[in-house]
C-alpha positions as CSV (number, residue, x, y, z in Angstrom):
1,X,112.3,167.5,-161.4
2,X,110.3,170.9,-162.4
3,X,112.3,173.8,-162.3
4,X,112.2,176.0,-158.6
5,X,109.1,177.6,-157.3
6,X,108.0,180.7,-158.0
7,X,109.8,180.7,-161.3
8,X,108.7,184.2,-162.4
9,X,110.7,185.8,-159.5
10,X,113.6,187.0,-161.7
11,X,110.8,188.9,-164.2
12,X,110.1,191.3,-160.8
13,X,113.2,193.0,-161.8
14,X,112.1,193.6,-165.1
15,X,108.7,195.6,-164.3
16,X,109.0,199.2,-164.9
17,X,106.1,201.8,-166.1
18,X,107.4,202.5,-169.4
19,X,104.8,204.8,-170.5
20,X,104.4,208.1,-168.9
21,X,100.8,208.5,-167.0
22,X,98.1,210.6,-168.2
23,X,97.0,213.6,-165.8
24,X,98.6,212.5,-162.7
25,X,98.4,214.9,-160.2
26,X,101.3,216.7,-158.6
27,X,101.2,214.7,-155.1
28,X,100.5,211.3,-156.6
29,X,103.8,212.3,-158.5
30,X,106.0,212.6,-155.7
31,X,104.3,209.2,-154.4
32,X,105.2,207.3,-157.1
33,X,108.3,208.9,-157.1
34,X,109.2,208.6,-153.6
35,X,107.7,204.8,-154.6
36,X,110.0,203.9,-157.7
37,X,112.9,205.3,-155.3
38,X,112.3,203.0,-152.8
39,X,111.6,200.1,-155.6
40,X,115.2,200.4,-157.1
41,X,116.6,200.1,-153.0
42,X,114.6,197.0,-152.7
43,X,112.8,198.4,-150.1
44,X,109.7,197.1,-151.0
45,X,107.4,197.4,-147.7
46,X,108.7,201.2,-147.8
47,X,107.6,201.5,-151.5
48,X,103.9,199.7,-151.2
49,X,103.3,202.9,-147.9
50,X,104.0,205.1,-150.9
51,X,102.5,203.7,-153.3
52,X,98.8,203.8,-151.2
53,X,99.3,207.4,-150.6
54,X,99.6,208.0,-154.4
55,X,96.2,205.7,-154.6
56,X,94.6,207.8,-151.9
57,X,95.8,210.8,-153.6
58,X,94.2,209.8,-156.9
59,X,92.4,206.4,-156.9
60,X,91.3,206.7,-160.8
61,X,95.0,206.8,-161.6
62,X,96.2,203.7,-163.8
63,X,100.0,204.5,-163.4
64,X,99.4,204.7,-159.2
65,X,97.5,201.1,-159.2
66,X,100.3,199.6,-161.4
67,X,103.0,200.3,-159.5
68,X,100.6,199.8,-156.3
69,X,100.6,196.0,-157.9
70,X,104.7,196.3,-158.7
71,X,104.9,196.4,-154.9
72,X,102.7,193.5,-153.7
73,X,104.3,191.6,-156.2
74,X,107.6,192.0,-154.5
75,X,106.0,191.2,-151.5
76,X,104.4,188.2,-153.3
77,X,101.2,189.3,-152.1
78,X,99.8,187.9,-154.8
79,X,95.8,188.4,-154.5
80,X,96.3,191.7,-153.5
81,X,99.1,192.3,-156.5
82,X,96.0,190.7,-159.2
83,X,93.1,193.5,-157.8
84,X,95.9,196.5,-158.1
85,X,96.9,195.2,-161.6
86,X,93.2,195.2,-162.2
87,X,91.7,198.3,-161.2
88,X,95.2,199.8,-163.1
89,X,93.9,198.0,-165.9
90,X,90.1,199.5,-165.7
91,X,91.6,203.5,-166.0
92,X,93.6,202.5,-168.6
93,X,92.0,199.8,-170.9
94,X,94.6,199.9,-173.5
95,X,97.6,199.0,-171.0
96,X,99.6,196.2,-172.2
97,X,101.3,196.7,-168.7
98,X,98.3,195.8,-166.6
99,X,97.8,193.1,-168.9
100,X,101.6,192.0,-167.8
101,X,101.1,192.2,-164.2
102,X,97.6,190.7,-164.4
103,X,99.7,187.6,-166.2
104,X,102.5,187.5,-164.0
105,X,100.6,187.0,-160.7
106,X,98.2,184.7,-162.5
107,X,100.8,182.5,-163.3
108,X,102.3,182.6,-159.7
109,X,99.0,181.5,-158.5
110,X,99.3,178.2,-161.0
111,X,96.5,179.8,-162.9
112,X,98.0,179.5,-166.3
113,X,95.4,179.5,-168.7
114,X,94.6,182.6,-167.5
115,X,98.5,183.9,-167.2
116,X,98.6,182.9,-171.2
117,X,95.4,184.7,-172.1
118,X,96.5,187.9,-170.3
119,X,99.3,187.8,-172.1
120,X,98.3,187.4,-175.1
121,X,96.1,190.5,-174.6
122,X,99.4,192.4,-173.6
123,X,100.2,191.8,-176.6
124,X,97.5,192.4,-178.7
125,X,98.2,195.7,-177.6
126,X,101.7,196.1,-177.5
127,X,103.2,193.6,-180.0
128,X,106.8,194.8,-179.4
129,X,106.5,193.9,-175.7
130,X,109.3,191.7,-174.8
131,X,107.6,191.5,-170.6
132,X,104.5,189.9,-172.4
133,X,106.1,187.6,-174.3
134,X,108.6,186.4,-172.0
135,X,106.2,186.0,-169.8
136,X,103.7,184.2,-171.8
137,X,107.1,181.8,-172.4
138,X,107.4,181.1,-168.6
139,X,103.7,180.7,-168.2
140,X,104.1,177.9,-170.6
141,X,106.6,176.5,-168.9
142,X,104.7,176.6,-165.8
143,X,102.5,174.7,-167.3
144,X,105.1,171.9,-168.8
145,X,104.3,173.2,-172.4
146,X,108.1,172.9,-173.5
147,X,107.8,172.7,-177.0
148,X,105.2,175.4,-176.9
149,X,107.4,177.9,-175.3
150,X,110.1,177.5,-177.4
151,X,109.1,180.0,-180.1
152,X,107.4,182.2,-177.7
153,X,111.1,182.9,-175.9
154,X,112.3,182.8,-179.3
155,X,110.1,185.7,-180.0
156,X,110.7,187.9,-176.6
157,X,114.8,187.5,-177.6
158,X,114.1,189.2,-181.1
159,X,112.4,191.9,-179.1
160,X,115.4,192.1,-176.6
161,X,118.5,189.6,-176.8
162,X,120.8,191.0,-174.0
163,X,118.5,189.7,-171.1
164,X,119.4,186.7,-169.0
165,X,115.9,185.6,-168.2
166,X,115.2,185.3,-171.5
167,X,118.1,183.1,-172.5
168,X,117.4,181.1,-169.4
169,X,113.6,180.5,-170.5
170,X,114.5,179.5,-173.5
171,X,117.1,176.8,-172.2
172,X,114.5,175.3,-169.6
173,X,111.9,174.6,-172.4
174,X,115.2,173.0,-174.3
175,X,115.9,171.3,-172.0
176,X,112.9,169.6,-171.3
177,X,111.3,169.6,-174.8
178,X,114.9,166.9,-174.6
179,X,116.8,169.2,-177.1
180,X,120.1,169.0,-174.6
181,X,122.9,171.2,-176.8
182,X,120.4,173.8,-177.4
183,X,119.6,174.3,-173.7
184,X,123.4,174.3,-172.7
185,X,124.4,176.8,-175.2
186,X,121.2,179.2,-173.9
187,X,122.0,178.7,-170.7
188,X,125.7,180.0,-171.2
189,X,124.7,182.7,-173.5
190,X,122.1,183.2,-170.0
191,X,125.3,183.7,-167.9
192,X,127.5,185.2,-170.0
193,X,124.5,188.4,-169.6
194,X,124.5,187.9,-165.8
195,X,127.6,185.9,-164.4
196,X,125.3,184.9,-160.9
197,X,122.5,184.0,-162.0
198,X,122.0,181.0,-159.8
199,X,119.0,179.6,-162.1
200,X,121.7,179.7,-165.3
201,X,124.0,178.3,-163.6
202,X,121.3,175.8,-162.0
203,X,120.2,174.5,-165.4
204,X,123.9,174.5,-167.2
205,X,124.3,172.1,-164.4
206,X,121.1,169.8,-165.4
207,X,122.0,169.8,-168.8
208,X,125.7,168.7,-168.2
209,X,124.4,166.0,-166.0
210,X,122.0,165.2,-169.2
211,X,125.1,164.5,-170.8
212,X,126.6,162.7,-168.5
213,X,129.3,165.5,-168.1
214,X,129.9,165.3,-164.4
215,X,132.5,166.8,-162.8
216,X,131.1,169.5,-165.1
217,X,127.7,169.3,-163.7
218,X,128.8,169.2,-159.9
219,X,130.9,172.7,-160.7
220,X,127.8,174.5,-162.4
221,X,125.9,173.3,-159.4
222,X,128.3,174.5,-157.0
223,X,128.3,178.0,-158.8
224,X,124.7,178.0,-158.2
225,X,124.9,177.6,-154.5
226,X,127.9,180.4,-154.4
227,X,125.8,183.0,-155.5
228,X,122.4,181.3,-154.0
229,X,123.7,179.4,-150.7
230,X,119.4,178.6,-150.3
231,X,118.5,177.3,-153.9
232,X,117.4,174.0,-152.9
233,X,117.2,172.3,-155.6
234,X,121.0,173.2,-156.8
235,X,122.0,171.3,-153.1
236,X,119.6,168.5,-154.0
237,X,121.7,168.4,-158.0
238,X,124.6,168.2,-156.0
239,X,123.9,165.2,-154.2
240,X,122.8,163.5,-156.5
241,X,125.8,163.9,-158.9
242,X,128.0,163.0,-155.8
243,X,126.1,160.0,-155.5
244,X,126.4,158.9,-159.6
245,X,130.2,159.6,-159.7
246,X,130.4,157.4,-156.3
247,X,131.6,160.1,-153.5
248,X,128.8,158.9,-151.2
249,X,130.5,160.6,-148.1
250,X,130.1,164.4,-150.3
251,X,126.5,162.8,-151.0
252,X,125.5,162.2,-147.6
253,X,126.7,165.7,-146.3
254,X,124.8,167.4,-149.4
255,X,121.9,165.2,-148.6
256,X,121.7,165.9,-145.3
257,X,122.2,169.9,-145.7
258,X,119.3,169.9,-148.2
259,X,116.9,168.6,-145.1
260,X,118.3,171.9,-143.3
261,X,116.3,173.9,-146.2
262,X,113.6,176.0,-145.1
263,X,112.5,175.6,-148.6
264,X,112.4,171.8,-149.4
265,X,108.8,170.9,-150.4
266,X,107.3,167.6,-148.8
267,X,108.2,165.5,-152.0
268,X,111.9,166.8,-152.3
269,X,112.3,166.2,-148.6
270,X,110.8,162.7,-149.3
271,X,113.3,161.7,-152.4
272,X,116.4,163.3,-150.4
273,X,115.6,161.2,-147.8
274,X,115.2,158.3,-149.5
275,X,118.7,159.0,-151.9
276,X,120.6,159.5,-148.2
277,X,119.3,156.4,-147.1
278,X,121.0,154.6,-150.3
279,X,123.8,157.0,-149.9
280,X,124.7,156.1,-146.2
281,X,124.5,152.0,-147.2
282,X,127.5,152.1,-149.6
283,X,129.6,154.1,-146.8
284,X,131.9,151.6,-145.0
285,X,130.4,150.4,-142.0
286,X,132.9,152.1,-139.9
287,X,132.0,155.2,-141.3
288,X,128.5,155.2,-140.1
289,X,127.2,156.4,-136.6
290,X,125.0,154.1,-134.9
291,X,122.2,155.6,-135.7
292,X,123.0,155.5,-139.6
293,X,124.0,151.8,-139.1
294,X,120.6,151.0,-136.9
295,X,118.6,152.7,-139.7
296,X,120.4,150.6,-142.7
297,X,119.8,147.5,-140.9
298,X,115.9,147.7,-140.5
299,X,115.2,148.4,-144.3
């Protein structure tokens, strides 16, 4: 199992213009302003209106097209969010930020060669950037390149060690470069930095269950789901631990509630299916409602 979609999600709260635009005009100020005010109340359909106003007020300005592509972002409208980092990119060539956002959105769109490549021109030009090189690390990961992304979190954490998305990069490309104790202790140093971050908690949970910790496992899980009742795939954990340490009745309800996801993709939907279905045959017979027992009977 991959980790949850749109994995990058947690780096939109990292975006900010760090560097202070050159010869921005008085009104595309208050834009962005108004914009960045309206960013930080995660009002981001109210920040995107401002953010076009600051583009109409000066389209040649790098600092209004980045945070132009900081909006759509949010709004994971991603095509749009490439063009903005883009053009931001054109006014200001040597803008390891535009490079970010370019590689951000690329690798929400699956394109990761490119993701890595923009990255790695963010920092060409900005070496100290921890957004590049974290990002770079969950490009990698995007594309199943564990052992590659290792170093590459490594590298973002020397540039900035108190961030939980780092930590929790670095203990998904443990844990599936099959290095289990390193990817439990990032993962906690991950949550000791943010104690709800479902994702932390999410893969504490896998890497438990990796180690056949159970009972430990089912409470990282349920941790998840307290401070993310939708992540999907913390339900579907669930379950399935239920179902190893033999409480097939929990199973079946966690089962069954991970088919009430709006989220479930057709191949989780699939395999929770099919685990229910195993599920519901070691429930005593008395146990199951006609339906259940109608279905176990014509397998």
């Amino acid at each position: 199992m991959r980790h949850p979609p749109r994995f990058l999600h947690y780096l939109r709260q990292t975006i900010r213009q760090r560097s202070r635009p050159a010869a921005v005009n008085a009104a595309t100020q208050d834009w962005l302003t108004q914009g960045f005010a309206a960013l930080r109340a995660h009002d981001y359909p109210t920040a995107l209106h401002h953010f076009d106003n600051a583009v109409q007020a000066q389209p040649t300005s790098h600092a209004a097209w980045y945070s132009r592509g900081i909006a759509l972002y949010h709004l994971e409208q991603d095509d749009a969010a490439l063009e903005a980092f883009t053009r931001a990119g054109r006014h200001q060539p040597q803008s390891h930020l535009a490079w970010s956002g370019r590689g951000m959105v690329l690798a929400e769109l699956g394109r990761n060669e490119e993701a890595i490549a923009a990255f790695d021109h963010a920092i060409d030009l900005e070496p100290r950037s921890y957004l590049a090189w974290l990002g770079k690390g969950m490009a990698l990961v995007n594309g199943q390149q564990w052992h590659e992304a290792i170093p590459v979190f490594q590298t973002a954490l020397e540039r900035h060690t108190i961030t939980a998305q780092g930590w929790y990069g670095l203990g998904i490309a443990y844990f599936y470069a099959e290095q289990t104790a390193e990817a439990l202790t990032a993962f906690e140093q991950s949550i000791r930095l943010q104690e709800d971050f479902d994702l932390a908690w999410y893969g504490k949970g896998l890497a438990l269950s990796q180690e056949q910790r159970y009972q430990e496992a089912l409470d990282a899980f349920a941790t998840a789901i307290d401070a993310n009742p939708q992540h999907t795939l913390s339900w579907f954990h669930k379950a399935q631990t239920l179902h190893t340490m033999e409480r097939f009745e929990e199973a079946r309800l966690a089962y069954e509630h991970v088919l009430t996801l709006t989220s479930v993709s057709r191949q989780l939907r699939i395999d929770t299916q099919r685990l229910l279905q195993r599920a519901q045959r070691k429930l005593p017979a008395m146990d199951q409602s006609p339906d259940d027992m109608e279905q176990t009977h014509a397998e």
